[in-house]
C-alpha positions in Angstrom: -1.4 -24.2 31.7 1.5 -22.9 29.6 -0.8 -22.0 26.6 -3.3 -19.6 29.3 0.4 -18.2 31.2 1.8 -16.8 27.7 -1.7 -16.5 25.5 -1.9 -12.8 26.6 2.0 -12.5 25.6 1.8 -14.4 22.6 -1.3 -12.4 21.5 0.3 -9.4 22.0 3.3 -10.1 20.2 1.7 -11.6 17.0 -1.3 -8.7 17.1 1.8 -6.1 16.7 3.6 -7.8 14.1 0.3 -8.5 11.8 -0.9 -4.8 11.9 2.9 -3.8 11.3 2.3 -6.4 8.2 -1.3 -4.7 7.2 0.1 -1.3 7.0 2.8 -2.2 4.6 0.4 -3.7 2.4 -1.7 -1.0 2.5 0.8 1.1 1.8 2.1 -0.9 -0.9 -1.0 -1.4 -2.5 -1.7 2.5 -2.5 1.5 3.3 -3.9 1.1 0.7 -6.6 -2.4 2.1 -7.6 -1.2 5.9 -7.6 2.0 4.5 -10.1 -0.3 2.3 -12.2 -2.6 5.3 -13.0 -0.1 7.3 -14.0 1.2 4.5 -16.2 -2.3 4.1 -17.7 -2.6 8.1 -18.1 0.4 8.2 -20.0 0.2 5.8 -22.2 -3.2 6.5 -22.8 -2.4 10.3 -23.8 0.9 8.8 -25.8 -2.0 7.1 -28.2 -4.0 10.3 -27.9 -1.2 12.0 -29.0 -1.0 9.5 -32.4 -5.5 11.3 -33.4 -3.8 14.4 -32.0 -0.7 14.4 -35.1 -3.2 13.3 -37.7 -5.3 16.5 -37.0 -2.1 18.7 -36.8 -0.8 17.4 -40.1 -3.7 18.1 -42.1 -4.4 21.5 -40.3 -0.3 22.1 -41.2 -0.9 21.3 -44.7 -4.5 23.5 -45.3 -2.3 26.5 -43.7 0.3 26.2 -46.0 -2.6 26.9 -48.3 -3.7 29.7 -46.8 -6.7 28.5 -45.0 -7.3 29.4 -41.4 -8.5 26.3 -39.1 -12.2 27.4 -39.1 -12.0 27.6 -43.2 -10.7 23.9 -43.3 -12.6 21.8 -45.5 -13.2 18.0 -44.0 -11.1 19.2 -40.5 -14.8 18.8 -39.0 -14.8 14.6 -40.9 -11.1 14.2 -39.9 -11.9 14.8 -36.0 -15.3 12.9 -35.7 -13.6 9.6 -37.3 -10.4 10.4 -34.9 -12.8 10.2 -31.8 -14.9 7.3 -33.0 -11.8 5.2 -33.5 -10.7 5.6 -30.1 -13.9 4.4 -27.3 -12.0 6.1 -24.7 -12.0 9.6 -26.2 -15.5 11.2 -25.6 -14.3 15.3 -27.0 -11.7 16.6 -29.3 -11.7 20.2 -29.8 -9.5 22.5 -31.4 -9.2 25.5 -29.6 -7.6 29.8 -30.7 -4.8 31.0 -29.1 -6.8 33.1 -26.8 -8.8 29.8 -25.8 -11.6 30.1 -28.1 -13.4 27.2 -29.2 -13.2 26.4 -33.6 -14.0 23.0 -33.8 -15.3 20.4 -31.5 -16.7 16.2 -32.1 -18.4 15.1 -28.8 -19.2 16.5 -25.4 -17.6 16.8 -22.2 -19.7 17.7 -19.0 -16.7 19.2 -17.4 -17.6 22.9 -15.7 -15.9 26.4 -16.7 -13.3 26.4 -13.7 -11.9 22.7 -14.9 -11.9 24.4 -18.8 -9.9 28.0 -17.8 -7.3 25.8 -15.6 -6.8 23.0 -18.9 -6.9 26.1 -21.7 -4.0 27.3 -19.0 -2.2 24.5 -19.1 -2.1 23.8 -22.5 -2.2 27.4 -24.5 0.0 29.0 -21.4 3.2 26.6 -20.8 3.7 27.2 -24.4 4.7 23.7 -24.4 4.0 21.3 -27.5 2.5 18.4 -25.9 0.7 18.2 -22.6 -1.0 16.0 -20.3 -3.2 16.8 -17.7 -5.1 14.6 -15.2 -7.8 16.3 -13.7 -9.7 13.4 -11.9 -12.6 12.6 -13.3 -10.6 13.4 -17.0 -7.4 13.3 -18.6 -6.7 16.1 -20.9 -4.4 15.8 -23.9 -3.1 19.0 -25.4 -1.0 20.1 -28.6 0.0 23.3 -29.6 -0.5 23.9 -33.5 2.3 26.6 -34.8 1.9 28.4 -38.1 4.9 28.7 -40.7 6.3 31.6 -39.0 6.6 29.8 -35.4 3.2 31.5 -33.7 0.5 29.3 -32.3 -2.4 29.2 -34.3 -4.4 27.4 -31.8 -4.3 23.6 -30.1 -6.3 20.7 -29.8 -7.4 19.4 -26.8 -8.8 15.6 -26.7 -10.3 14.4 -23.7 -10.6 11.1 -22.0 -12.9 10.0 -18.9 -11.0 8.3 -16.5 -13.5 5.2 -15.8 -12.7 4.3 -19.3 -9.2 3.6 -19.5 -8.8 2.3 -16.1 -10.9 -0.3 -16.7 -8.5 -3.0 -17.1 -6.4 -1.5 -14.8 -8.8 -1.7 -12.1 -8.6 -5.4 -13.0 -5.1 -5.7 -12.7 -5.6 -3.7 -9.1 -7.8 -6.2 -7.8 -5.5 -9.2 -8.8 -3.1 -7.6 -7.1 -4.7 -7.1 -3.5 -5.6 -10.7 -3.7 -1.9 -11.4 -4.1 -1.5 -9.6 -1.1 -3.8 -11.2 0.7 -2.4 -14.5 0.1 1.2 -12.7 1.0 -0.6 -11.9 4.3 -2.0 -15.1 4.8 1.4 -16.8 4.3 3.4 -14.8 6.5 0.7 -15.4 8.9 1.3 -19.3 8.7 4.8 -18.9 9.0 5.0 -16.1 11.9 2.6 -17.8 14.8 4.9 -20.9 15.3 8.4 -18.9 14.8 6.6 -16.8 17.8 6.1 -19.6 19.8 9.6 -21.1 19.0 11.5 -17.9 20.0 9.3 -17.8 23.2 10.1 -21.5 24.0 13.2 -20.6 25.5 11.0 -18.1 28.2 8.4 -20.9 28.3 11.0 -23.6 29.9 11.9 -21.0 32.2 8.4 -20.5 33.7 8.3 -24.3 33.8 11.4 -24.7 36.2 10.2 -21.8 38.1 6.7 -22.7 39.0 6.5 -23.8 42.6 4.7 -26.7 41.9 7.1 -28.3 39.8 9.6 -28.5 42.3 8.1 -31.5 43.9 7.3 -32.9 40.2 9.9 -36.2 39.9 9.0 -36.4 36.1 9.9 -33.0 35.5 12.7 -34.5 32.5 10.1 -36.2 30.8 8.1 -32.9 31.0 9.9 -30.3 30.0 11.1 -32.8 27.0 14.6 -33.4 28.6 16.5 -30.4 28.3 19.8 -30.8 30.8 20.0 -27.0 31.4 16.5 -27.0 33.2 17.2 -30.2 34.6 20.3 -28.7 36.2 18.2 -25.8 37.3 15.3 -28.0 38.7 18.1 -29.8 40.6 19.9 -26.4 41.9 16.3 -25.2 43.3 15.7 -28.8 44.8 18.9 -28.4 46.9 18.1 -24.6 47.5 15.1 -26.0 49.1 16.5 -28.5 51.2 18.5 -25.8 52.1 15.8 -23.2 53.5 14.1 -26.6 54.9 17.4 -27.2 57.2 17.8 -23.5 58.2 14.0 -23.6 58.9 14.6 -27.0 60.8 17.4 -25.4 62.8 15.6 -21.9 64.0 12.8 -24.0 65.8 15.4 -25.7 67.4 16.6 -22.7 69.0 13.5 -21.5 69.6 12.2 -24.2 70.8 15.5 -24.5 73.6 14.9 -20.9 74.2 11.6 -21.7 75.2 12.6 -24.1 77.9 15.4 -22.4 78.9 13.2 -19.9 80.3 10.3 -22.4 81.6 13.0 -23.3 83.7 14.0 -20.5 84.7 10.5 -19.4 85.9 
C-alpha cells in the first residue's frame, strides 16, 4: 500500500533529479570534447611548427645567398621528407606574399573559399605563426621575412582532422564511460536517500489513514516511533470524542421526537 500511495511521488522526484544529472553530464562531456580538441590542435600545430622552422631555416640561409624560394635547390627534397616524417600532415606548401603557390609536397582536397579565408589568415594578420582550425583541417602557417624585414612568402602545412584525433577520440570514449558509471553510482545512492527523506511523509500517511485507527498493532507497524504513536493515540481520543457528541445528538433527537408524539 505505501509503495502504490508514494510510487507516483517518488517517481516524480527521482525522474527530475536523474535528467537534472544527464544534462550535466552532457554538458560536461561536450565541454570536455570542445577543450580536448583544442588541446590536440595545438599541440599538434606546435609539432608542425618544429617541419615548419626546418623549411624556414634553410629558405633563410639560400636568401642570404641571393636565391629566391622558387630558385632553391633541394627546398622541393627538404619539404617531401618534412611531410613524410609526420603521418598526420597530408600538404605543405610554400606560398608568395600575394598568396601564390611556389612549392607544394602532397594534396589537399580543400575548395577555393576554405584556401582565400587560410591565405587571409596567415599572409593578412601579418602574424609569424598561426593556427587555424577549419573543421575538417587544421592549418599551420609561418610567415618567412627576408633580411630587410619584408615577407617573402609563408608556408602553410596542413593536417586532416580524423588524423590527429584519433587517440583522442579514444580518450573521449573512456571518458563517457566514466560518466556513465558516475551516473550509475549516483543512481544507487539517490533512490534510497529519496525514500529516506520521504519516510518522514510516509509515517504521516500511515497515522492518517482511516483504517489504521482501529489497527491495535499500529506500534509494531509503523516500527515504534513514539511521535506517531502519540498521534495515533490523539486521533483515537478525537474519535471517541465525535462518537460521544454523535451519541448525545440522538439523544436529543430522539427526546424531541417524543416530546412531540406526546404532544400530538
Amino acid at each position: 500500500m505505501e509503495w502504490q500511495v508514494f510510487r507516483e511521488l517518488y517517481l516524480k522526484v527521482l525522474l527530475s533529479v536523474f535528467t537534472v544529472i544527464v544534462a550535466m553530464l552532457l554538458l560536461q562531456g561536450a565541454l570536455n570534447q570542445l577543450k580536448l580538441r583544442a588541446l590536440v590542435a595545438e599541440a599538434t600545430s606546435s609539432r608542425q611548427q618544429i617541419s615548419a622552422s626546418s623549411i624556414e631555416r634553410s629558405v633563410l640561409q639560400a636568401e642570404a645567398l641571393g636565391f629566391a624560394i622558387d630558385e632553391m635547390t633541394g627546398l622541393q627534397d627538404l619539404i617531401d621528407r618534412e611531410r613524410a616524417d609526420d603521418p598526420s600532415i597530408v600538404q605543405i606548401a610554400i606560398v608568395s606574399p600575394i598568396g601564390a603557390p611556389l612549392l607544394s609536397s602532397g594534396s589537399a582536397e580543400t575548395t577555393r573559399e576554405e584556401n582565400d579565408r587560410v591565405l587571409r589568415r596567415v599572409i593578412g594578420s601579418q602574424e609569424r605563426m598561426t593556427r587555424f582550425d577549419a573543421g575538417e583541417r587544421l592549418y599551420t602557417g609561418r610567415l618567412l621575412f627576408d633580411s630587410s624585414g619584408a615577407i617573402m612568402g609563408a608556408i602553410v602545412i596542413v593536417a586532416e582532422t580524423d588524423a590527429y584525433m584519433a587517440e583522442a577520440t579514444a580518450s573521449l570514449s573512456q571518458m563517457r564511460l566514466v560518466y556513465l558509471s558516475i551516473f550509475v553510482f549516483v543512481a544507487v545512492l539517490l533512490v534510497p536517500f529519496v525514500m529516506l527523506q520521504f519516510a518522514g511523509i510516509r509515517h504521516a500517511f500511515n497515522v492518517l489513514d482511516p483504517r489504521a485507527a482501529d489497527a491495535p498493532d499500529f506500534r509494531e507497524r509503523d516500527g515504534g516511533s513514539p511521535e506517531a504513536a502519540e498521534l495515533q493515540a490523539m486521533l483515537k481520543e478525537g474519535a471517541a470524542k465525535v462518537d460521544e457528541l454523535r451519541g448525545e445528538l440522538d439523544k436529543i433527537s430522539s427526546q424531541e421526537l417524543g416530546s412531540k408524539g406526546l404532544s400530538s
